[in-house]
N, CA, C and O atoms as a GROMACS GRO file, in nm:
protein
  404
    1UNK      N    1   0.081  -0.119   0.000
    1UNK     CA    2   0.000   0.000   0.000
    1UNK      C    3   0.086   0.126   0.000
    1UNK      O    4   0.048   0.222  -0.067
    2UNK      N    5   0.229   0.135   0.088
    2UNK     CA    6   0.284   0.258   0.103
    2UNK      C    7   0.308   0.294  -0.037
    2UNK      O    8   0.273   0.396  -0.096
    3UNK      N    9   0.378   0.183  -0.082
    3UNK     CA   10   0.487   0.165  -0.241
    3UNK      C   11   0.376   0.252  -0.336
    3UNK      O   12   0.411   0.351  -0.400
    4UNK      N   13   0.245   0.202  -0.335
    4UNK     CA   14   0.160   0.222  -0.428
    4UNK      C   15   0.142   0.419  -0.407
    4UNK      O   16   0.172   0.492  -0.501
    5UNK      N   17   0.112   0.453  -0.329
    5UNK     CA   18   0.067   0.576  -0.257
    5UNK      C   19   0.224   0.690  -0.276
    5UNK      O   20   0.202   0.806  -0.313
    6UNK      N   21   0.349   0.653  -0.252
    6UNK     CA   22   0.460   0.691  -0.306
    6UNK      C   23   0.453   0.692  -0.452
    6UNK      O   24   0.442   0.807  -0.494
    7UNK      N   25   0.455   0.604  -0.542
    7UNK     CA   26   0.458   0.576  -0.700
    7UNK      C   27   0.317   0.706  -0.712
    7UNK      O   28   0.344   0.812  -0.768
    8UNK      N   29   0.206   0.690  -0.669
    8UNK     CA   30   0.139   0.804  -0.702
    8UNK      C   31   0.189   0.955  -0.690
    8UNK      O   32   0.184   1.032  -0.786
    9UNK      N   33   0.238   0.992  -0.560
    9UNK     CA   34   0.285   1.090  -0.532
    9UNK      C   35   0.436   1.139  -0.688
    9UNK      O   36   0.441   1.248  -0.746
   10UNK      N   37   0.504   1.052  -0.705
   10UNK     CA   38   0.600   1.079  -0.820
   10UNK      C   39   0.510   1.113  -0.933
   10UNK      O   40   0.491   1.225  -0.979
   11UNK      N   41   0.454   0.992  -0.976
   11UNK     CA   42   0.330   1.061  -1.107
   11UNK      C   43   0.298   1.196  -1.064
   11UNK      O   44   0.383   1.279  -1.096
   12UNK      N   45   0.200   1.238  -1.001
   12UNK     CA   46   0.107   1.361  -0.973
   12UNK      C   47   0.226   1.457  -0.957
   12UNK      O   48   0.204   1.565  -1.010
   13UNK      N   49   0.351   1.447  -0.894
   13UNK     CA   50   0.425   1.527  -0.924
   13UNK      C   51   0.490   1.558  -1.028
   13UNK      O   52   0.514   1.678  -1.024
   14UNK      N   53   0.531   1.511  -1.121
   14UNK     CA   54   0.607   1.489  -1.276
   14UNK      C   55   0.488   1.526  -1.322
   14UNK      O   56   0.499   1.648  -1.333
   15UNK      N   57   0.366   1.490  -1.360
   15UNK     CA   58   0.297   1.574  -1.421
   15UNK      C   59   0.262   1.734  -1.375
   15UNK      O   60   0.231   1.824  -1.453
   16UNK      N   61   0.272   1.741  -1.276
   16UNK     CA   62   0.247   1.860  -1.247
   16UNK      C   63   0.322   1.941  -1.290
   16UNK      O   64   0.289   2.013  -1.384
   17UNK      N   65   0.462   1.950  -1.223
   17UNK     CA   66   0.571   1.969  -1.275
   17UNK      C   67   0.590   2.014  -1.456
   17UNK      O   68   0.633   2.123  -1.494
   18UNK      N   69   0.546   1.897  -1.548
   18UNK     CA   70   0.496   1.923  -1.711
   18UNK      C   71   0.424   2.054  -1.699
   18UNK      O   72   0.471   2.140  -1.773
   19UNK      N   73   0.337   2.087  -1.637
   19UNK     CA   74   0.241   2.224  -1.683
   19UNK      C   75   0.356   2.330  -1.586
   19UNK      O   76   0.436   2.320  -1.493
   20UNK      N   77   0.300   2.432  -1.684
   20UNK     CA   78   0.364   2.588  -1.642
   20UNK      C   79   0.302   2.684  -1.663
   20UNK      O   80   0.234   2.695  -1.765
   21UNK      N   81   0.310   2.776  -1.574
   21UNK     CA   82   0.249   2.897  -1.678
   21UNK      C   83   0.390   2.999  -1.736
   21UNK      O   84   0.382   3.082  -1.828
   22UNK      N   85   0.492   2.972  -1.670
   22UNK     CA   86   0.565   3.013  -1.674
   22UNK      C   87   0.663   2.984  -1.796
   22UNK      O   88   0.761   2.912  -1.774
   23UNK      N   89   0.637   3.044  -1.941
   23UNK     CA   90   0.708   2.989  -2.032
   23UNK      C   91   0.842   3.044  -2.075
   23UNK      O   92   0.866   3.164  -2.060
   24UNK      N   93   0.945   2.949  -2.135
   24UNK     CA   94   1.092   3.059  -2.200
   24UNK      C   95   1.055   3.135  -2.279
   24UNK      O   96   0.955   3.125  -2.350
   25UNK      N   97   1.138   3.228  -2.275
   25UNK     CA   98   1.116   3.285  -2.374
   25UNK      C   99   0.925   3.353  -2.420
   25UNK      O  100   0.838   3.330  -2.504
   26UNK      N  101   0.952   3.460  -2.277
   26UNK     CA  102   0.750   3.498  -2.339
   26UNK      C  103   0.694   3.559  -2.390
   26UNK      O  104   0.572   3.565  -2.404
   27UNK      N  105   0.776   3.617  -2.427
   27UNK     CA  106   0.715   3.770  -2.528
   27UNK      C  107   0.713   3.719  -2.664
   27UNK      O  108   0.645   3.777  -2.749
   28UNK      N  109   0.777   3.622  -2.691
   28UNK     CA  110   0.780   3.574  -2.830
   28UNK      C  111   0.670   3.588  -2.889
   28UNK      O  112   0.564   3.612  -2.833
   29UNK      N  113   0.687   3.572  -3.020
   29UNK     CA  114   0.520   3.568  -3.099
   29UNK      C  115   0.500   3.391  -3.090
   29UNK      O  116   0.387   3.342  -3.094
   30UNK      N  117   0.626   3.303  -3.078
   30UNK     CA  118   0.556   3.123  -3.006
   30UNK      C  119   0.483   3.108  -2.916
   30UNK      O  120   0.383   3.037  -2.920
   31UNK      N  121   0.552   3.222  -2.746
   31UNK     CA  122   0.479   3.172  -2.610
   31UNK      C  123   0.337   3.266  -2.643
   31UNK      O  124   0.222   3.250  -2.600
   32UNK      N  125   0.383   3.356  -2.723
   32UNK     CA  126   0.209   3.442  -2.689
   32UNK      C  127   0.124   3.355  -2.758
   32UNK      O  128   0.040   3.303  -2.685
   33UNK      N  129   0.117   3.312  -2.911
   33UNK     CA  130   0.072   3.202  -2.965
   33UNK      C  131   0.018   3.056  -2.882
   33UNK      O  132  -0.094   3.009  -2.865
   34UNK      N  133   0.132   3.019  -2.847
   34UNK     CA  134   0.094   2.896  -2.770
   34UNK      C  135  -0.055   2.945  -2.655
   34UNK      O  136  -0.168   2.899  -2.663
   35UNK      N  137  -0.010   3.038  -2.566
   35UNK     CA  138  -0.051   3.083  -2.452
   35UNK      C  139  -0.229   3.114  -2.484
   35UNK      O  140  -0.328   3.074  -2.422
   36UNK      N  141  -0.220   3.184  -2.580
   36UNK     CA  142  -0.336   3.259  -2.629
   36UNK      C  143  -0.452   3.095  -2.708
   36UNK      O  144  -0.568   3.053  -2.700
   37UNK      N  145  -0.355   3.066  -2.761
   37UNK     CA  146  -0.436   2.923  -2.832
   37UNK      C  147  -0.486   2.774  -2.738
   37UNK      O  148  -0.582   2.702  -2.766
   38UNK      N  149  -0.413   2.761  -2.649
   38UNK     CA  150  -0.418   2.652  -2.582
   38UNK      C  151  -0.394   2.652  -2.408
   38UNK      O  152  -0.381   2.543  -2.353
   39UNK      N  153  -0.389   2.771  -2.330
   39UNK     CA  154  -0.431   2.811  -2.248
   39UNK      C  155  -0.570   2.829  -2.209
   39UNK      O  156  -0.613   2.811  -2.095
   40UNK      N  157  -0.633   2.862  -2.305
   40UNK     CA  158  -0.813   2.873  -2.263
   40UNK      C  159  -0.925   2.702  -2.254
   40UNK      O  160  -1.048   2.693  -2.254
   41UNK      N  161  -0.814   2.583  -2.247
   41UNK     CA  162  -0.819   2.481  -2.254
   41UNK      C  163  -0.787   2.400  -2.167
   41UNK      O  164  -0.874   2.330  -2.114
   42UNK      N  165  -0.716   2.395  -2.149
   42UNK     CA  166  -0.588   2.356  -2.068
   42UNK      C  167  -0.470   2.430  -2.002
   42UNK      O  168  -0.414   2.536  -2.028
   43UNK      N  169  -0.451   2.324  -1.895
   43UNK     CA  170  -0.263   2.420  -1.847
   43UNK      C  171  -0.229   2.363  -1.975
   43UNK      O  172  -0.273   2.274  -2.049
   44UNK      N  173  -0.107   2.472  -1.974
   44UNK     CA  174   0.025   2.477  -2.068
   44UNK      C  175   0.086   2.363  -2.039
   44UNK      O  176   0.077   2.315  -1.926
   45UNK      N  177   0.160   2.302  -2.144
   45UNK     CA  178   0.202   2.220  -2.054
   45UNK      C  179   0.421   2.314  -2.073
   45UNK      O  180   0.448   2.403  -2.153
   46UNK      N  181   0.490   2.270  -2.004
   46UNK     CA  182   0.654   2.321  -2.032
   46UNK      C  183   0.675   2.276  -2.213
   46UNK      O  184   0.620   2.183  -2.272
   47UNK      N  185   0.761   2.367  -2.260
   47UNK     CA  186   0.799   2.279  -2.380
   47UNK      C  187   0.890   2.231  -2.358
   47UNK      O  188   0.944   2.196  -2.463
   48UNK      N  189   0.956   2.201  -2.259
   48UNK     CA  190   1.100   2.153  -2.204
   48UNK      C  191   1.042   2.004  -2.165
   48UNK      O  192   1.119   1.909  -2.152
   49UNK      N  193   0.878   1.991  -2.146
   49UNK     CA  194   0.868   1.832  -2.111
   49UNK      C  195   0.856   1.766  -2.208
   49UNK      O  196   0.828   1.647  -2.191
   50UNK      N  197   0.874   1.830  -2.385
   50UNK     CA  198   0.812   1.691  -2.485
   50UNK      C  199   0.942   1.716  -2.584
   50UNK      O  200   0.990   1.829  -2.577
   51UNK      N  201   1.006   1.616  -2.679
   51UNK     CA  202   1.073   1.647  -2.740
   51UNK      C  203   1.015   1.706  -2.875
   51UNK      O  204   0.893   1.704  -2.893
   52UNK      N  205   1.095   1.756  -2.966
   52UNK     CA  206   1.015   1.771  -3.088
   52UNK      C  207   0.956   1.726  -3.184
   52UNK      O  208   0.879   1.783  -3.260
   53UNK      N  209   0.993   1.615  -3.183
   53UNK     CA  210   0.917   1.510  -3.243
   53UNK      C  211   0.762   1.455  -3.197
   53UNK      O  212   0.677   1.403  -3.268
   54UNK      N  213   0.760   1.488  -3.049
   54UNK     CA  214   0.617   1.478  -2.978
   54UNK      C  215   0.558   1.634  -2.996
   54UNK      O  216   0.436   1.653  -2.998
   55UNK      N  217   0.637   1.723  -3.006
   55UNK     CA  218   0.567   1.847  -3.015
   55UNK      C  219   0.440   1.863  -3.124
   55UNK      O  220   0.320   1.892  -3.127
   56UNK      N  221   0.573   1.818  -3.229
   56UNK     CA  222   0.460   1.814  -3.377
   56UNK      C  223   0.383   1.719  -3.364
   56UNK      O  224   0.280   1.755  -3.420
   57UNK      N  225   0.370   1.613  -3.322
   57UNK     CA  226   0.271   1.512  -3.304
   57UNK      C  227   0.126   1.546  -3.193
   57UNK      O  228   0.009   1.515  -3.217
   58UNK      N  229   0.163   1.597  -3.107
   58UNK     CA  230   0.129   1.700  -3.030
   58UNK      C  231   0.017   1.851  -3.096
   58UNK      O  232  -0.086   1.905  -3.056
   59UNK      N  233   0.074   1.863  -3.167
   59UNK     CA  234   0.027   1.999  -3.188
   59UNK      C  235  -0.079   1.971  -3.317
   59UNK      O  236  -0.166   2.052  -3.349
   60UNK      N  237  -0.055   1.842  -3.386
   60UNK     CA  238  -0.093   1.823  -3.512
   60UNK      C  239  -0.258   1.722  -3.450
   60UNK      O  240  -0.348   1.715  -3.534
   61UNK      N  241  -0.279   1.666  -3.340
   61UNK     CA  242  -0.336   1.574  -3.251
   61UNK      C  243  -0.457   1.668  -3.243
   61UNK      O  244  -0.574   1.654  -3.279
   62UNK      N  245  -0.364   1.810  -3.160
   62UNK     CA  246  -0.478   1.929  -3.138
   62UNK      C  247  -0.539   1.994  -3.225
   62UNK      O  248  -0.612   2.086  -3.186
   63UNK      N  249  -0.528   1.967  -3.361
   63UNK     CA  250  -0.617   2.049  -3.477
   63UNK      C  251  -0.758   2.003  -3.460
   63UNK      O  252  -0.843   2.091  -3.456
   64UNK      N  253  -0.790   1.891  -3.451
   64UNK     CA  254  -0.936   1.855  -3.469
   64UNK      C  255  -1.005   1.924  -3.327
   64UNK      O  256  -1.093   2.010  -3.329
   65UNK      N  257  -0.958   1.881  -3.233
   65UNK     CA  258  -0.969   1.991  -3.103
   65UNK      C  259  -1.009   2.128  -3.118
   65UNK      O  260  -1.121   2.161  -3.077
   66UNK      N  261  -0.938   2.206  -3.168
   66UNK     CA  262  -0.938   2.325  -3.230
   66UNK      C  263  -1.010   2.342  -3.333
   66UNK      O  264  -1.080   2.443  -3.332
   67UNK      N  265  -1.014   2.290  -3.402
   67UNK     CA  266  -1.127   2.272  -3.552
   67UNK      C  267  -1.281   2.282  -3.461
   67UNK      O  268  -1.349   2.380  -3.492
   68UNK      N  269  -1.318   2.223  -3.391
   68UNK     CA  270  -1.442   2.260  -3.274
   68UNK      C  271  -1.497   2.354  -3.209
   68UNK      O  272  -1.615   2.381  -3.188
   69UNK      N  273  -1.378   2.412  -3.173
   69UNK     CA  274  -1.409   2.529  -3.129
   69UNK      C  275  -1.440   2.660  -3.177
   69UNK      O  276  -1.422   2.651  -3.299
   70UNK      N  277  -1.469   2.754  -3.155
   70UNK     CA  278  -1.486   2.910  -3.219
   70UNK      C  279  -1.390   2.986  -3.295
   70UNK      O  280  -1.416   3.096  -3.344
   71UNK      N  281  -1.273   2.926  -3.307
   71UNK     CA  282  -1.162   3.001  -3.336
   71UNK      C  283  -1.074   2.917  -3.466
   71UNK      O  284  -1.008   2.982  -3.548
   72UNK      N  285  -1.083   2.747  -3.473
   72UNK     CA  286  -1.069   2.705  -3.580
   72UNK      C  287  -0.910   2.666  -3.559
   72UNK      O  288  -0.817   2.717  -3.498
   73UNK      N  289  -0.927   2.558  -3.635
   73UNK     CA  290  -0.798   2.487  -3.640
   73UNK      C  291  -0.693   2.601  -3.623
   73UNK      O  292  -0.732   2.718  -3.625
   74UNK      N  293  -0.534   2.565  -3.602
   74UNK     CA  294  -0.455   2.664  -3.636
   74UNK      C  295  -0.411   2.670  -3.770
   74UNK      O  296  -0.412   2.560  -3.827
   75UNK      N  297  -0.363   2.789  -3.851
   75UNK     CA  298  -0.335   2.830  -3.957
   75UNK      C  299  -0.229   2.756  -3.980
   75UNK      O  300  -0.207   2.677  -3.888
   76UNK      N  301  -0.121   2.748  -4.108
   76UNK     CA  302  -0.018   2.684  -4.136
   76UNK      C  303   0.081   2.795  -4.090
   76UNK      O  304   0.187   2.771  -4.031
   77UNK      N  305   0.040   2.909  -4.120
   77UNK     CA  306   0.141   3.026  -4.010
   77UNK      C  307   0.157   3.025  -3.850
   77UNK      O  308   0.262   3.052  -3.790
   78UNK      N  309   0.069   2.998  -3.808
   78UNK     CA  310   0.046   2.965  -3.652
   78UNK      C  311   0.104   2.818  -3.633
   78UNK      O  312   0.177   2.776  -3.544
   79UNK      N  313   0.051   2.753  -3.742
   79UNK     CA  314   0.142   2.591  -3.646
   79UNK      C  315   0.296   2.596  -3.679
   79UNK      O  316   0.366   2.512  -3.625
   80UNK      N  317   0.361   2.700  -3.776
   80UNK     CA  318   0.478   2.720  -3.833
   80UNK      C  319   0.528   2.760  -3.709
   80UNK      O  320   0.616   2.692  -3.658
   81UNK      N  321   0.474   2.889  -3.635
   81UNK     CA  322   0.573   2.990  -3.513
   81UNK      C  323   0.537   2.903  -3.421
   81UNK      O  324   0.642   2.862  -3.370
   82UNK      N  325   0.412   2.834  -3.355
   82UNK     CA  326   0.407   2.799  -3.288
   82UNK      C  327   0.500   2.609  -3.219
   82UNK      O  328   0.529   2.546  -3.117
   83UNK      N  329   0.506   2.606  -3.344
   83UNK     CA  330   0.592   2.440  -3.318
   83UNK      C  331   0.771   2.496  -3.327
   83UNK      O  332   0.868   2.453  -3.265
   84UNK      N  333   0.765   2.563  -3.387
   84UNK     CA  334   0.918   2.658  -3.362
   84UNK      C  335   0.920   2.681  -3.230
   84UNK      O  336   0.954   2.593  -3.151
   85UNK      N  337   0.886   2.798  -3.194
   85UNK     CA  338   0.882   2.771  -3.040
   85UNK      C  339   0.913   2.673  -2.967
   85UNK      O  340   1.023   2.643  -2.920
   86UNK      N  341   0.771   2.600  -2.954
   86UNK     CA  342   0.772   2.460  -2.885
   86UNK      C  343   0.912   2.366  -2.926
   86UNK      O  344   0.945   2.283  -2.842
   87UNK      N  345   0.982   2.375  -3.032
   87UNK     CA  346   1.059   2.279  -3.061
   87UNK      C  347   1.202   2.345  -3.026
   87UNK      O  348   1.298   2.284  -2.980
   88UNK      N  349   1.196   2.496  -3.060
   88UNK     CA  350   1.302   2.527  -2.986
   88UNK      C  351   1.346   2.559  -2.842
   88UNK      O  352   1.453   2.614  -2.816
   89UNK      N  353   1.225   2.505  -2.720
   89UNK     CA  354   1.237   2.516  -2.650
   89UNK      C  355   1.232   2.340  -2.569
   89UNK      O  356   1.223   2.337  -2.446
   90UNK      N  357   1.237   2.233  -2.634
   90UNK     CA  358   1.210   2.078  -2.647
   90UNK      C  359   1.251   2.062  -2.581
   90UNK      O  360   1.296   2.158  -2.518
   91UNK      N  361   1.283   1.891  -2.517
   91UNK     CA  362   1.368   1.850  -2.436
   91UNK      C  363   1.494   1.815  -2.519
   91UNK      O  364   1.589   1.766  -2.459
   92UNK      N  365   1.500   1.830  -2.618
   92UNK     CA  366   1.602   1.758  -2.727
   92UNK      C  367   1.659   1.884  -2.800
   92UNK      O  368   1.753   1.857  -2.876
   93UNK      N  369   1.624   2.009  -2.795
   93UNK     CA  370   1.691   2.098  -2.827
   93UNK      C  371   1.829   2.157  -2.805
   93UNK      O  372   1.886   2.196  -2.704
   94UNK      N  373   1.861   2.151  -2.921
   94UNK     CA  374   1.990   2.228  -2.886
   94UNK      C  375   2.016   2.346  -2.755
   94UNK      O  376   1.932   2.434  -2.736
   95UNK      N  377   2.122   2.338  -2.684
   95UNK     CA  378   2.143   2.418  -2.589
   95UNK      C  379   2.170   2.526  -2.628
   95UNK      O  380   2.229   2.546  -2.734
   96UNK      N  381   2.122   2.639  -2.531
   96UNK     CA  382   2.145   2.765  -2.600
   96UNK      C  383   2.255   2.868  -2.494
   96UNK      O  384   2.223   2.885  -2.377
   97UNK      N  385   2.356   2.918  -2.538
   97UNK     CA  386   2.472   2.974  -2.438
   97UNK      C  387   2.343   3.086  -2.323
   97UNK      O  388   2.244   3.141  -2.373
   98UNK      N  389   2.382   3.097  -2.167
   98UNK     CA  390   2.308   3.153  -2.078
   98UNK      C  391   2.334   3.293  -2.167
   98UNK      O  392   2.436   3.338  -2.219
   99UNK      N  393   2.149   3.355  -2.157
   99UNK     CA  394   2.129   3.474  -2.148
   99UNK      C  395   2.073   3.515  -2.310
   99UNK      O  396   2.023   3.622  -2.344
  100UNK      N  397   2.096   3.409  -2.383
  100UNK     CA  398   2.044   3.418  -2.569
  100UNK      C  399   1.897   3.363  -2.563
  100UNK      O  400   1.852   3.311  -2.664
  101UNK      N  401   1.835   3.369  -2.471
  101UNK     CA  402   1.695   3.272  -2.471
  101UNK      C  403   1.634   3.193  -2.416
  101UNK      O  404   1.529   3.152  -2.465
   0.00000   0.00000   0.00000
């Protein structure tokens, strides 16, 4: 029972942990994008928790989602800045020298 109740506590934390509101880089036209599109939905989740390869898989998942709602799938300009972002901020992204981003 403890084991089980610990193993929960790690989940619920690691996911938690995944959401932020707090994104890199925020002024960007990605975090305002992201923020503005998929904030009124959901927490954010970090883009530091998915690599980029899940991003786009990810982001491409959420069109029909979005296609539902009032506002409509995202544009090919919007999923362009917005998976930029997300991918340049990945878990698999290139490192960036402190203070460039």
């Amino acid at each position: 029972m403890g084991v089980s109740r610990a193993l929960l506590a790690v989940v619920a934390s690691a996911l938690l942990g995944a959401c932020t509101r707090e994104l890199p880089d925020p002024a960007s036209a990605g975090a305002r994008l992201y923020r503005d599109r998929c904030s009124g939905c959901h927490l954010l989740f970090a883009p530091g928790s998915l690599t980029a390869a899940m991003w786009e898989l990810q982001v491409d998942r959420m069109q029909p989602v979005l296609a539902r709602g009032e506002r409509g799938p995202l544009t090919a300009e919007e999923r362009r800045v917005m998976l930029e972002y997300l991918q340049a901020h990945s878990t698999n992204a290139p490192q960036r020298a402190p203070g460039t981003g």
